[in-house]
N, C-alpha and C positions, 0 to 999 in steps of 0.2 A: 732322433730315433726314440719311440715311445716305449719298445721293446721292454720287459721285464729282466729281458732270458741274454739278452744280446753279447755281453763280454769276452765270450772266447770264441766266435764264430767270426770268418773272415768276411763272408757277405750276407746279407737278408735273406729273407723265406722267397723262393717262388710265388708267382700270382696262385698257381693251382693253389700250393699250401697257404696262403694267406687266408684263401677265398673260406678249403676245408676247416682250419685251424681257429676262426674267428667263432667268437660266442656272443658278442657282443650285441649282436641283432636280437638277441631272444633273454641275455639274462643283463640285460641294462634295467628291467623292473626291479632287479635289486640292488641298484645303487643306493637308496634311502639306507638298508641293509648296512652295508659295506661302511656307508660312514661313519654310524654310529656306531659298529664293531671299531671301527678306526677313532674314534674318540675316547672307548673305554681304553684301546691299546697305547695311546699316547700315553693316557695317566698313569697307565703301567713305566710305560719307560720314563717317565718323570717319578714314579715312586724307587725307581730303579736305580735314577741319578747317571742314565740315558741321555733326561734332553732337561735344558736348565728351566726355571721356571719363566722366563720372556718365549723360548720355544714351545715351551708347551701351549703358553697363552694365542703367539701367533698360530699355530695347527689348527687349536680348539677353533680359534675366530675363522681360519679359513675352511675347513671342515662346516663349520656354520655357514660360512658365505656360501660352500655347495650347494648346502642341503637346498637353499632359494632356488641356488640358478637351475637344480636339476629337475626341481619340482614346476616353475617356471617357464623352462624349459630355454633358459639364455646359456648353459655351460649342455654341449650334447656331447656325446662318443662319435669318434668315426671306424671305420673299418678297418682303420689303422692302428687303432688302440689294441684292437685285438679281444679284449675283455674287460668285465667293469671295473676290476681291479685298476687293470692299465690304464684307462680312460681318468681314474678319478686320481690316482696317484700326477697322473701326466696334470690335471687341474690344479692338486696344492702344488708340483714342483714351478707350473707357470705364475701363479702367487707370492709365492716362498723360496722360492730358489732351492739349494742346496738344504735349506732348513727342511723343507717340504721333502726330501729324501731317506728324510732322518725316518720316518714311520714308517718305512720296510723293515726294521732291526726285530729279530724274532720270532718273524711271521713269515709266512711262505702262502702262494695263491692257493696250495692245497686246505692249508686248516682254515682260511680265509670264505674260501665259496661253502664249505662244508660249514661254517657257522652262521654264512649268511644266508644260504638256503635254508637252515632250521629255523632263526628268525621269521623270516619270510611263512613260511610252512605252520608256526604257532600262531603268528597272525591270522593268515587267511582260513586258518582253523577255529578260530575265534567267530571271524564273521558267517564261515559256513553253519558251524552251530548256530546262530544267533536265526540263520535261514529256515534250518531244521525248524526249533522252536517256532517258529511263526508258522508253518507247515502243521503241526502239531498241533497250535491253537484251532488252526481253521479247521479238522478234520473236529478237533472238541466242539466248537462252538456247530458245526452242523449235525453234529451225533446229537448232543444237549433237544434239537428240536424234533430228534427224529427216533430218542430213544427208546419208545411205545412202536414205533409204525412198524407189521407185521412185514417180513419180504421172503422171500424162498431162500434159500440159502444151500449151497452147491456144494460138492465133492465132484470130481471128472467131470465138472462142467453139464452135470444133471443134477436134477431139482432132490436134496438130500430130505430135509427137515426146516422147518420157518425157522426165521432168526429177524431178531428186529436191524432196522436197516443203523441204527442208533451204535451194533453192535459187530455190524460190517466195518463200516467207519473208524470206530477204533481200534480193530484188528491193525489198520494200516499204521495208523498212532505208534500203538507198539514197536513196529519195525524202527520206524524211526525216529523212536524215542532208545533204543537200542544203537541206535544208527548216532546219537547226540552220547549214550554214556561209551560205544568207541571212542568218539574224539578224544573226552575226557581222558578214559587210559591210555589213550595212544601218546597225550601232551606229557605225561608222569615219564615215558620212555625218549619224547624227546626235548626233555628240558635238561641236556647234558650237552656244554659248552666245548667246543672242539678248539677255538682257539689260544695258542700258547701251544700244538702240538707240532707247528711248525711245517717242516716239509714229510715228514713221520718219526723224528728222535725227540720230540722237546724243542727246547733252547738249550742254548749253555750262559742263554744271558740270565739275570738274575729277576726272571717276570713271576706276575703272580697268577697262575690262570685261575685260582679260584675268585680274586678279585673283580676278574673281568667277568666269570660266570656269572656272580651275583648283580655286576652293576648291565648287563647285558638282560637279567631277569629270569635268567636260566638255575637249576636247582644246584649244580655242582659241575666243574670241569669233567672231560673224559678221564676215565681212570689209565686209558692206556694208548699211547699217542698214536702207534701202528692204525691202531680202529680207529679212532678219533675221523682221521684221513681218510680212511678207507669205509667207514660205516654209511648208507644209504639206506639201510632198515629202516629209519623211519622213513622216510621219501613214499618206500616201496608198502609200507604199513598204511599210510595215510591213502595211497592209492588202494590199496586196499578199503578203507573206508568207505572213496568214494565209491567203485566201484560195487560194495552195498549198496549204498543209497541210489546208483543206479539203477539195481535192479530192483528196492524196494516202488521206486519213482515209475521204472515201468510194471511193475503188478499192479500197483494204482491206478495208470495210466490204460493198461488194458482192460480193466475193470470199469472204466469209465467208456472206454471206447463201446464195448458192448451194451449199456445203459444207455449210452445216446442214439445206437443206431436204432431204426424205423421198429424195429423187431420188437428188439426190447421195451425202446421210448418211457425209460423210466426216468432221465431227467432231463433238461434243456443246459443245457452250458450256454453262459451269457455271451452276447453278442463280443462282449470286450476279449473273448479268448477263445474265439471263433474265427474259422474267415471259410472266406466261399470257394468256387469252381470257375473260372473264365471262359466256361463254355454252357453249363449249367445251373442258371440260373436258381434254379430252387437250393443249392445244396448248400450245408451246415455243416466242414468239417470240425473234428476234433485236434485240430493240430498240434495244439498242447500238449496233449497225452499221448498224439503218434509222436511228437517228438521224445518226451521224456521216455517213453518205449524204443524211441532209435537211437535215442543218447546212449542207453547203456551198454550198448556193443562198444562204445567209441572208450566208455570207461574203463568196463573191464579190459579191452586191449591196450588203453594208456599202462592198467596195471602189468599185463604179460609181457610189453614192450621192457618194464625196466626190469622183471626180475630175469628175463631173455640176458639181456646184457649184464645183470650184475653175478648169472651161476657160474661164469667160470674165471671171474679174476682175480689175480693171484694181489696179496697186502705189498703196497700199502696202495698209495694213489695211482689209476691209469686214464689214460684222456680218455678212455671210454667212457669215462664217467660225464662226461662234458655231453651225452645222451640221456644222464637224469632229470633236468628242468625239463624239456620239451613236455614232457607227460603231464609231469604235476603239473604245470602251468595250463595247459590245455585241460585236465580234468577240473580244476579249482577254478580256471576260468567259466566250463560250461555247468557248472554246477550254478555258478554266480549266474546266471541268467537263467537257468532252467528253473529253481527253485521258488524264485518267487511271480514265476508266470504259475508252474503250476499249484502255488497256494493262493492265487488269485483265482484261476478255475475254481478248486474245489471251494474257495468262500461265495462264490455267484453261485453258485450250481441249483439249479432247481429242482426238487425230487415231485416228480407224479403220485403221490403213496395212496389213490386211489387204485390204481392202476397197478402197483406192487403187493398191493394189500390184498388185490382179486385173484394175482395167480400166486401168493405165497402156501394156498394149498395144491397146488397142481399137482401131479407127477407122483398124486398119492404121499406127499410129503407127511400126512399123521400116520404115516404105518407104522411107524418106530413108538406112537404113543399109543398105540392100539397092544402092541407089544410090553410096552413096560405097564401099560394097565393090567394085563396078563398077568405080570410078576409081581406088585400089588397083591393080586390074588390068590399067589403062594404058587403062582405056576411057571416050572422052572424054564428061565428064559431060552434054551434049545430049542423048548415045545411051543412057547409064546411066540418065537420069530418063523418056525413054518406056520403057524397056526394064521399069523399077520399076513406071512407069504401066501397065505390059500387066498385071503380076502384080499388081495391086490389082485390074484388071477383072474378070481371070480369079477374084479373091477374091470378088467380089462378086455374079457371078454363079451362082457355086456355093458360097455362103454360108460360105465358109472364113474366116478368119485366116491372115497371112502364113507362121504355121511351120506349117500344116496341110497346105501344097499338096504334092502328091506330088511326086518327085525328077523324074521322066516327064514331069509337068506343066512343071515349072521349065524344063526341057531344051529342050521345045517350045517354050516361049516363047522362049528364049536360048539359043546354044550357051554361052555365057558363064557361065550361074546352076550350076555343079555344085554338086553335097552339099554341099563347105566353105561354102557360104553361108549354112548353118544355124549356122555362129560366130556371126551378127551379127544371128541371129532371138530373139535372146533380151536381155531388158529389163535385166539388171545388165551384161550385156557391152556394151550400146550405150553404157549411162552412164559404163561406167568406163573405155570410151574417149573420153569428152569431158573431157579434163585439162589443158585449155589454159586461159591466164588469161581468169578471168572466167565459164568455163563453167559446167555442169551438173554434171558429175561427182565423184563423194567427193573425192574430194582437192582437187580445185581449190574444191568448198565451204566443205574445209577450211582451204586458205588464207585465202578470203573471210571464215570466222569469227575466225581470229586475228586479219584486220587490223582489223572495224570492233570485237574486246575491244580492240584496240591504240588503237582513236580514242575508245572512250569510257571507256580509261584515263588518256589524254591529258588528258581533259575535267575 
């Protein structure tokens, strides 16, 4: 019997309850996990005067001899194990005998999964940042070529005021370079070691959990055993994270969807993250960014999934909890594939800026500069924005553009609007008067680009 739990029960689990009760199918990823919490915890119980130093030495070496076979994949779990716990204990007792039983003293599969899941969860926190970043560069390096090119630039999805396309691009940057200093905070909250809390009292053996916390890489043991056990904050914080970057991933993603179709045809997405129609021959979808758009429903539900489960239980540990990995693992997994398909897109991606440059004044987009030329001229901007407002009417009704209207025209509308107002009708003069921090315009883009090379040289 491989059982953990087995000594006062007169017969085994039902097949129903075996089938329910196993975990083993989904959290054997954190076997690497588990050993190496189980190798800081040996040297606990050898500092302890626990297990002598030939015990210690045979664990360390079988513990080592795991780590091969489960990476390898010659030592597996079965269904019988139950969980990784069981599985890998059931390997050093089949090595070590009764010595191998000795690293239960202490520990409980509660403070156990709870500090091997936060391992797990720092790690793959590490590699999704490193995802992020590369995300990051690609959007810098394609703004860097495009931070002059004029584009329209939207509010409700109507054409507002130009903005260079240099400085659309990095708006996304932002998100998720916001989305990299999360992780950051989020690892400060779970670099706190749960093992040595036991089953939720402690021990009463004489262990050190701050030792294990430090040799584990964690900042400091939990302060208080009850949480230790019971806490999944971060789990649910981290899904949280992702869950941004989902939806950053799809604003990006719909943003690009609209660009590529026939309509827009502002840029080509390369063949390599593309694919076609098996009935329609001509067709180029965007599947990248419809996926990274249909990902994030699956995220943010991964997130509502565990905080569903975790609002109503009571302290310390309850098998409910044994519905925490499913999420995380599935969000971290789909990240792990989303992320560097879509920062392969946006580094192919081809921009038309002939073609973005012809309608960035559409839609009447310099009325706003016709306006603030107004208040320039000491006229208070109430009376500037009807006065703009008349000359959009007048556009509209005799199907002009704002630099088409006659000088006659302007006149009549305003004694205000003379000829000089034709400075501020044109699309590079509007931009490359937006140079304040933070703006639209060349230079102030170009600040923007040197400071986020400056953060992810940092990094």
């Amino acid at each position: 019997m491989t059982k953990l739990w087995g000594g006062r029960f007169q017969g085994g689990p039902s097949e129903a309850l075996e089938a329910l009760n196993a975990s083993i199918e989904f959290d054997w990823r954190l076997a690497p996990y588990d050993l190496k919490a189980s190798a800081a915890h040996a040297r606990v119980l050898y500092r302890a005067g626990l297990l002598s130093e030939g015990e210690l030495s045979q664990i360390l070496g079988a513990i080592n001899e795991l780590h091969t076979e489960v990476a390898d994949g010659t030592f597996v779990a079965t269904l019988a194990d139950e969980d990784v716990h069981t599985a890998l204990e059931r390997g050093l007792v089949e090595k070590l005998g009764d010595v191998g039983g000795k690293l239960r003293a202490g520990r409980s599969r509660n403070d156990q999964i709870a500090t091997d899941l936060r391992l797990y969860c720092r790690d793959q926190a590490q590699a999704l940042r490193a995802n992020l970043l590369g995300l990051i560069a690609a959007l810098a390096d394609q703004a860097e070529g495009l931070a002059s090119a004029p584009a329209p630039g939207f509010t409700h999805l109507q054409h507002a005021q130009p903005v260079t396309l240099g400085h659309q691009l990095l708006a996304h940057a932002q998100g998720f370079r916001r989305d990299v200093d999360r992780l950051d905070d989020w690892d400060r909250r779970a670099a706190i070691c749960p093992l040595g809390a036991g089953a939720l009292s402690g021990s009463s053996l004489p262990l050190d959990p701050q030792a294990v916390a430090e040799e584990l890489g964690f900042t400091t043991a939990a302060e208080n055993s009850i949480d230790a056990v019971a806490d999944r904050d971060f789990a649910a914080e981290l899904l949280f994270v992702c869950s941004m970057i989902g939806v950053h991933l799809s604003r990006l993603g719909e943003e690009v969807i609209f660009w590529a179709s026939q309509e827009f045809s502002w840029v080509v997405i390369d063949d390599a993250f593309s694919t076609g129609s098996s009935i329609m021959p001509q067709k180029k979808n965007p599947d990248v960014a419809e996926l990274a758009r249909g990902k994030s429903g699956r995220l943010v539900g991964n997130l509502q999934s565990l905080l569903v489960t975790l609002k109503g239980l009571p302290f310390a540990y309850n098998k409910d909890l044994q519905e925490d990995k499913e999420p995380v693992f599935d969000s971290l997994d789909n990240l792990e594939l989303l992320l560097p398909a879509v920062t392969g897109m946006v580094a192919t991606m081809r921009f038309n800026t002939d073609r973005i440059r012809t309608s960035a004044p559409t839609g009447f987009a310099l009325a706003t500069e016709v306006a603030d030329w107004l208040v320039r001229k000491g006229i208070p901007f109430r009376s500037a924005h009807e006065v703009a407002g008349e000359v959009v009417a007048h556009c509209e009704s005799t199907g002009l553009e704002l630099h088409e209207v006659a000088d006659a025209d302007l006149r009549a509308i305003s004694e205000h609007l003379d000829p000089s107002v034709r400075e501020v009708l044109d699309v590079e003069g509007a931009l490359a008067a937006r140079s304040t921090h933070g703006a639209t315009g060349p230079k102030s883009v170009a600040v923007q680009l040197e400071r986020i090379n400056e953060y992810l040289n940092r990094q």
